[in-house]
C-alpha positions as CSV (number, residue, x, y, z in Angstrom):
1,X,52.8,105.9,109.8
2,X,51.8,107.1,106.3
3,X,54.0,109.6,106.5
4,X,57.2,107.2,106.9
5,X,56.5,105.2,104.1
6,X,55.8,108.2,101.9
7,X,59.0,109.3,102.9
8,X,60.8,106.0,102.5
9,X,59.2,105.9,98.6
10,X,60.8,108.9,98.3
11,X,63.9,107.9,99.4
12,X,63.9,104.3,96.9
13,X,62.6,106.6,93.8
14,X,65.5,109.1,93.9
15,X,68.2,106.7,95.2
16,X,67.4,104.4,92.1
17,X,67.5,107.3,89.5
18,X,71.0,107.9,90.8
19,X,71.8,104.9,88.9
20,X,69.1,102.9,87.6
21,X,70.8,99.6,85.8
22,X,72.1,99.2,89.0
23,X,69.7,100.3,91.8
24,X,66.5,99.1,90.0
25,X,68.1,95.0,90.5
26,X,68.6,96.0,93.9
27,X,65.2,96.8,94.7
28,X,63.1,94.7,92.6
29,X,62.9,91.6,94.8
30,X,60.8,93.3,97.4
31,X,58.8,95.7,95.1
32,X,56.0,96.6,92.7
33,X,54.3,99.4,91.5
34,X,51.8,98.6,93.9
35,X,53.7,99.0,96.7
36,X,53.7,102.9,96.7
37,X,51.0,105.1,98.1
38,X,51.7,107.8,96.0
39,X,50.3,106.8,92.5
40,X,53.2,109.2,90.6
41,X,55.7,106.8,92.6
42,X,53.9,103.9,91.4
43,X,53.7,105.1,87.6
44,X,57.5,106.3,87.6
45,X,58.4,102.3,89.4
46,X,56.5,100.9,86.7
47,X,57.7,102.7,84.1
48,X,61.7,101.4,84.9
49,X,59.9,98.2,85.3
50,X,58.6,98.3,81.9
51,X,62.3,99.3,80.5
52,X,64.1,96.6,82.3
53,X,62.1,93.9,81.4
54,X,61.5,95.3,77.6
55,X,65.8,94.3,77.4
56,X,66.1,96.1,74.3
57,X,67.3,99.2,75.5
58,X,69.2,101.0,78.4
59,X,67.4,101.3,81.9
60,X,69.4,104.7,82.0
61,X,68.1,108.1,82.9
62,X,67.4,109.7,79.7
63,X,65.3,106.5,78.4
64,X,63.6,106.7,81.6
65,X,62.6,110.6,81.5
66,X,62.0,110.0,77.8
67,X,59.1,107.8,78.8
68,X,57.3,109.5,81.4
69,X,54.7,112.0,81.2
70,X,55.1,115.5,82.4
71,X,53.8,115.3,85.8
72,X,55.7,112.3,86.8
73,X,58.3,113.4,84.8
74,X,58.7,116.8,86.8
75,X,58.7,114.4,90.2
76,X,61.5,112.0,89.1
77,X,63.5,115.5,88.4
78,X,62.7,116.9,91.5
79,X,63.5,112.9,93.5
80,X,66.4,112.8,91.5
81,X,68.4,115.9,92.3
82,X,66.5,116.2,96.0
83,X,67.8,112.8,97.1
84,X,71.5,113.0,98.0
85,X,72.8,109.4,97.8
86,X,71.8,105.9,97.1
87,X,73.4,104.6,100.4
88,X,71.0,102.7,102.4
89,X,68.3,102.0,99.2
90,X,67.7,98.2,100.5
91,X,66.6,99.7,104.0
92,X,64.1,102.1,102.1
93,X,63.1,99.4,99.9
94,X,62.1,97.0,102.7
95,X,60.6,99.8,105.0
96,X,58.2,100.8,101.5
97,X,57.5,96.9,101.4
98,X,56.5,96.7,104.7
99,X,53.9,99.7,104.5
100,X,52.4,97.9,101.6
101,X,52.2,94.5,103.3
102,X,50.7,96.3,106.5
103,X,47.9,97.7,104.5
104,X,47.0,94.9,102.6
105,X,46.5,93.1,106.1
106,X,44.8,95.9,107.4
107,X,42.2,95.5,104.0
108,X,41.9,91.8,104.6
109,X,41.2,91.3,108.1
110,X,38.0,94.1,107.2
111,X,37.2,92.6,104.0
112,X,33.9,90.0,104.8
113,X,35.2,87.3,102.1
114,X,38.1,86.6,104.4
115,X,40.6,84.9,102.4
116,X,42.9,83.2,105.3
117,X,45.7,81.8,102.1
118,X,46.4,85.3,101.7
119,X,46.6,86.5,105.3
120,X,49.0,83.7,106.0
121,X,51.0,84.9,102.8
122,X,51.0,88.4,103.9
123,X,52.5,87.5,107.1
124,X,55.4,85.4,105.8
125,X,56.3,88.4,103.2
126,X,56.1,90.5,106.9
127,X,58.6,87.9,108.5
128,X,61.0,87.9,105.9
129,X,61.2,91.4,105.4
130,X,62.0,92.0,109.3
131,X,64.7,89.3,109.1
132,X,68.3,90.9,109.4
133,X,69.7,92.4,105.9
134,X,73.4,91.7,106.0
135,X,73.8,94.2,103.0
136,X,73.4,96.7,105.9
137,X,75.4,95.0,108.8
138,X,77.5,91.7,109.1
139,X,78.2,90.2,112.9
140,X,81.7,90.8,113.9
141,X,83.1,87.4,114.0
142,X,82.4,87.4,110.2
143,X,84.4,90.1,109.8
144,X,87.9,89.3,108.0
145,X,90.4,90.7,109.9
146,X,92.7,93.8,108.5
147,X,95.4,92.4,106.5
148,X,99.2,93.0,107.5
149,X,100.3,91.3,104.4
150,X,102.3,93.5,102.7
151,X,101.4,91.9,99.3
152,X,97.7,93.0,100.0
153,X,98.7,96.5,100.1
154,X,98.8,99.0,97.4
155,X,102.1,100.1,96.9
156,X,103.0,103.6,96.2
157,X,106.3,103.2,94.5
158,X,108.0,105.1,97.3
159,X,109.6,102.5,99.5
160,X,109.9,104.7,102.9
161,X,106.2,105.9,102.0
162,X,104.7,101.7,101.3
163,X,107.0,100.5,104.5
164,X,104.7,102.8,106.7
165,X,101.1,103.1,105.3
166,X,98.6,100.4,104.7
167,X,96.9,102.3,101.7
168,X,94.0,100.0,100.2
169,X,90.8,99.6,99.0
170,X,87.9,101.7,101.0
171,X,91.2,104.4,101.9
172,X,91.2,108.0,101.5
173,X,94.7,109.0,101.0
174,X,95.3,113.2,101.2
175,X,97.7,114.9,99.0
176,X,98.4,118.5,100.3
177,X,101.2,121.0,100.0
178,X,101.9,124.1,98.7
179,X,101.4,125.4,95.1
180,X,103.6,124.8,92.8
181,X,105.8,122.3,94.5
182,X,104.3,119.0,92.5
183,X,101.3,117.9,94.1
184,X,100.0,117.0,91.0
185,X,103.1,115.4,90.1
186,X,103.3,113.4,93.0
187,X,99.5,111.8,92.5
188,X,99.7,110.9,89.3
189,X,103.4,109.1,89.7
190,X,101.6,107.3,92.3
191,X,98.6,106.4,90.0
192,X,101.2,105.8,87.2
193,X,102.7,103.2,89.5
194,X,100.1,101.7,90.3
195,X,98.9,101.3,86.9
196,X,101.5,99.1,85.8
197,X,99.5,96.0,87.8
198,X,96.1,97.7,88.1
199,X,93.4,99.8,86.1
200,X,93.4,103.4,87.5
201,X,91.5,106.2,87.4
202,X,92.5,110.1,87.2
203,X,89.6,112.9,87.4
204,X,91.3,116.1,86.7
205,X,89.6,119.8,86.9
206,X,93.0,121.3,86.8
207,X,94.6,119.6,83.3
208,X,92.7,118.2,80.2
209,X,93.3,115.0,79.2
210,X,95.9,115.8,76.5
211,X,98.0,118.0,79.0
212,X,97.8,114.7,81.1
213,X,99.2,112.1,78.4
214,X,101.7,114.7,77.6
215,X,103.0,115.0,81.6
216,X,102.8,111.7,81.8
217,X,104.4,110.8,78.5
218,X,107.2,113.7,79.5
219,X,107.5,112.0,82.8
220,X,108.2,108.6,82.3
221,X,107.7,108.0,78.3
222,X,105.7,104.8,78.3
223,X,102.5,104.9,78.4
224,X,100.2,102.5,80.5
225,X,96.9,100.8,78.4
226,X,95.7,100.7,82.3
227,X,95.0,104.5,83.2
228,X,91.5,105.8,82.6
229,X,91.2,109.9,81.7
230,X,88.0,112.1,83.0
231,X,88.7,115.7,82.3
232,X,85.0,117.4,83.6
233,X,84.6,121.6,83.3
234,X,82.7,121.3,86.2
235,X,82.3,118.7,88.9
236,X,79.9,117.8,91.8
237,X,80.0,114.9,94.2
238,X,77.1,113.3,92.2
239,X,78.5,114.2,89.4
240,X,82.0,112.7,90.9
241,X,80.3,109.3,92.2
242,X,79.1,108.4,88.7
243,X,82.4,109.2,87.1
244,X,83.6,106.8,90.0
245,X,81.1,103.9,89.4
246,X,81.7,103.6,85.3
247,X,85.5,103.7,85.9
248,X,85.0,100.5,88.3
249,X,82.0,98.8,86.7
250,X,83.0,99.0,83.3
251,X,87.0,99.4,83.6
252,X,87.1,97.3,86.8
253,X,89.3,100.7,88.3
254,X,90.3,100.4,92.4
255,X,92.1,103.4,92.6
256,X,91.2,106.7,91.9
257,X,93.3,109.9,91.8
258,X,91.3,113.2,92.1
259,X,93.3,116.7,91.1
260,X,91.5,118.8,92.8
261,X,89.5,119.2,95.8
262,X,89.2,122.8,95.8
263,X,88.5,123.2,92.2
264,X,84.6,120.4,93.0
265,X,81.6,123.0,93.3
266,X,78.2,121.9,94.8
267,X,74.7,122.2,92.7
268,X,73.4,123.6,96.6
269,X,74.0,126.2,98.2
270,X,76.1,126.5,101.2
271,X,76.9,130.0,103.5
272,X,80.0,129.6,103.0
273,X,82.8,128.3,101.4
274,X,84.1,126.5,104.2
275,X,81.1,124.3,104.9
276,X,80.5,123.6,100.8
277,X,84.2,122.1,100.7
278,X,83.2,119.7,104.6
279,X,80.4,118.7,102.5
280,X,82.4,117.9,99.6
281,X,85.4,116.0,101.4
282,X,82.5,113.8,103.7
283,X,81.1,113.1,100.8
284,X,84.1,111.5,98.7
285,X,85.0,109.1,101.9
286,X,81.4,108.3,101.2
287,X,82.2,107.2,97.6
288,X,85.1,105.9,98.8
289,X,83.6,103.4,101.4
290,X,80.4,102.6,99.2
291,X,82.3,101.7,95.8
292,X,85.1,100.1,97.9
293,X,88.0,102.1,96.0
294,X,91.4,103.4,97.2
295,X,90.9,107.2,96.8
296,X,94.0,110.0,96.4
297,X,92.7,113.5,97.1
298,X,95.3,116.6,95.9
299,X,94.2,119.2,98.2
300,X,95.6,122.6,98.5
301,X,97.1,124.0,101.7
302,X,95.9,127.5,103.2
303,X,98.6,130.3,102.6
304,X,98.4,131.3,106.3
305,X,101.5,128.9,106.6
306,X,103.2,131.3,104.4
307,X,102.9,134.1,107.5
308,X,104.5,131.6,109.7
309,X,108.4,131.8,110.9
310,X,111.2,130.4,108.5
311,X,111.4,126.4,108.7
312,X,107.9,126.4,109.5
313,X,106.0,122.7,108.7
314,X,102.7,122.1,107.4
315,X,100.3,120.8,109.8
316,X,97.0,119.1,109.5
317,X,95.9,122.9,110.8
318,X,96.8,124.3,107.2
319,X,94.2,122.2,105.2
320,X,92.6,124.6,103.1
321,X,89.1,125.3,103.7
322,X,87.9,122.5,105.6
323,X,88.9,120.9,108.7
324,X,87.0,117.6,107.8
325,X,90.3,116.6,105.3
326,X,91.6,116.1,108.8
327,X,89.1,113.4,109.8
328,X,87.9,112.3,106.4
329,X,91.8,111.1,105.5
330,X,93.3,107.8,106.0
331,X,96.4,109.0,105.1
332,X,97.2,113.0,105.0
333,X,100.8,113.8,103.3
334,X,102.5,117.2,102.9
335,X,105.1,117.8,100.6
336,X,107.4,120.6,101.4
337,X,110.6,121.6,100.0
338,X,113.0,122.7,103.0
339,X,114.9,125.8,103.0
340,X,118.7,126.4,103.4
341,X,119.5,125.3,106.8
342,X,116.8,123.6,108.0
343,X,117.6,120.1,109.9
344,X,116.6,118.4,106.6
345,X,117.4,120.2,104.0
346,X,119.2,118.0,101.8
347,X,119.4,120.2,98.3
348,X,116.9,122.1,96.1
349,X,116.6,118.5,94.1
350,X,115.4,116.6,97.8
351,X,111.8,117.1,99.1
352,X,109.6,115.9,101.9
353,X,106.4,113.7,102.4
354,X,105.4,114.8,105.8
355,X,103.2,111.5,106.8
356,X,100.9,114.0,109.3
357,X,98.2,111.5,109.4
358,X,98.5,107.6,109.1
359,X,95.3,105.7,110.7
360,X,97.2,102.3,110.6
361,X,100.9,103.1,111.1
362,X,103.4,105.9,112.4
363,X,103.8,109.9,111.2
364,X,107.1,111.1,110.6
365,X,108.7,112.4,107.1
366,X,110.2,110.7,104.5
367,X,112.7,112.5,101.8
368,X,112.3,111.9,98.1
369,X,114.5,113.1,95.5
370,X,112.9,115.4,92.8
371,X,113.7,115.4,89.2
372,X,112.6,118.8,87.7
373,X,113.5,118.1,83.9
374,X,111.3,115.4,83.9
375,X,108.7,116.8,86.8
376,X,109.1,112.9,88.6
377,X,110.0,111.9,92.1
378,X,112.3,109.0,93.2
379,X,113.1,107.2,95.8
380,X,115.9,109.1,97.8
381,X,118.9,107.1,98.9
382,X,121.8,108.8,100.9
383,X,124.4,109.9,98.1
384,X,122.4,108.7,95.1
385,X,117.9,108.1,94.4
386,X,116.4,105.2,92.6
387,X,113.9,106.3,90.5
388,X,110.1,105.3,91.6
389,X,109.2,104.7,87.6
């Protein structure tokens, strides 16, 4: 049984150093230091105990490490980066509570001055921490039901595109296509768009921020006050989630762009490249769920479609990497430019979104007219296009 609880202690120490200010609150109501078995858990509990109530400075990670010594100090590390997510911290914290509570019982009932207060005491702590946690589950029937509303939506700018999809908050919406054909230009429209009523984010490995206000300012020449610029050399999903959770906390973001999959790399190691990028995509639905955001993904197709016949489409088959995009997506669009006499070729300046996967409405394609000179999309209209600015 020792061996769970150690474990769980594990679990709380690692999940809260993935973001202390945050995690310790969460925790605090059902634990001490004494709690923990293990004495290092104890000291490093104690020490972000001592920083949060101090109030005087951050209960971050650097103050934290700055104040333990080095045997503890090498634990946190190790807790830190061994622990993959904070998910499910509540759970651990209750089961470490219980182990603690258990064993002070177990010392009382053998101690000969029985103190009965305290026995009774220990048992109420024991009731309350087995009642039901509805941070972890909520009964059905107190569920709100999925909104049809179309003013509860979050609207693309692409009228075809909003009139099908029921993109919101907790979504994972899949960008994918061919290179060179405006991926990029097609996300951050949409976050442009979106920014005109609501803060978003854009977390680019592909452009720096500068070569992003310029596209942008190129593209539709105002810029928004509402759009939020990380520009990382190198990115991980932990790395990712905290970008993710200072965007909303402090900028109160809901939707976040992400240019590009391929380009995230793992601290781990993975045999091969295929399961690092599963890992990767599983991992920002994750995010996505947990932070309750709207995600956009710009994922890269695999050039096996290029062997394919003339006219060929792009199928949820041609995600690069990683079949998981497949499940991990809400909503999975292509764009593709058709060729000369294809059924929908309508002109070099008139491209697809291929709506491949939509878990709340119907697939089909959608045309959009494409302005090259000023690297935008519009809305395409039979004869003429309304630009989606």
């Amino acid at each position: 049984m020792n061996k769970n609880y150690q474990e769980a202690a594990e679990w709380v120490i690692g999940a809260i150093l993935q973001d202390p200010a945050e995690n310790f609150v969460r925790v605090r109501r059902w634990l001490s230091p004494s709690d923990f078995l293990s004495p290092a858990h104890g000291k490093i509990f104690a020490t972000m105990e001592e920083i949060h109530d101090r109030g005087d400075i951050p209960l971050d990670l650097s103050v934290i490490y700055s104040f333990l010594k080095k045997d503890d100090l090498e634990i946190a590390r190790y807790l830190k980066d061994e622990i993959p997510t904070d998910e499910g911290i509540e759970y651990w914290a209750r089961l470490v509570a219980e182990g603690s509570r258990k064993r002070e019982l177990k010392d009382l009932t053998n101690c000969e001055d029985f103190d009965l207060t305290r026995v009774e005491a220990v048992f109420e702590d024991l009731r309350d921490l087995s009642k039901p946690d509805t941070l972890l589950y909520r009964p059905l029937n107190q569920i709100p039901p999925l909104s049809e509303d179309m003013g509860s939506r979050i609207k693309t700018g692409f009228l075809d595109l909003d009139r099908n999809i029921l993109f919101g908050l907790g979504h994972l919406m899949i960008i994918s296509g061919k290179t060179s054909l405006g991926k990029t230009s097609l996300g951050s429209q949409i976050a442009y768009y979106i920014s005109k009523e609501k803060p978003v984010g854009i977390v680019s490995l592909e452009m720096t921020g500068e070569e992003i206000r310029l596209r942008l300012e190129n593209s539709f020449g105002v810029l928004h006050e509402n759009i939020f610029i990380s520009d990382p050399a190198a990115l991980s999903t932990v790395e990712f989630k905290q970008i993710c959770k200072a965007m909303r906390n402090e900028q109160g973001v809901d939707i976040i762009l992400l240019d590009y999959l391929q380009l995230m790399r793992e601290r781990e190691d993975f045999r091969s490249r295929h399961l690092e990028v599963s890992h990767i995509i599983r991992k920002i639905k994750e995010v996505c769920k947990e932070l309750h955001l709207a995600m956009i993904v710009i994922s890269q197709l695999s050039r096996g479609i290029d062997h394919r016949g003339e006219g060929s489409l792009p199928s949820l088959s041609d995600l690069k990497e990683s079949g998981d995009q497949e499940f991990a997506g809400d909503e999975i669009i292509f764009l593709h430019q058709p060729r000369k006499g294809d059924e929908d070729y309508r002109g070099e300046n008139v491209k697809l979104l291929i709506l491949a996967k939509n878990r709340w409405g119907p697939i089909g394609k959608i045309k959009v007219y494409w302005d090259g000179e000023h690297t935008r999309f519009g809305n395409f209209q039979e004869g003429g296009d309304d630009d989606a600015k």
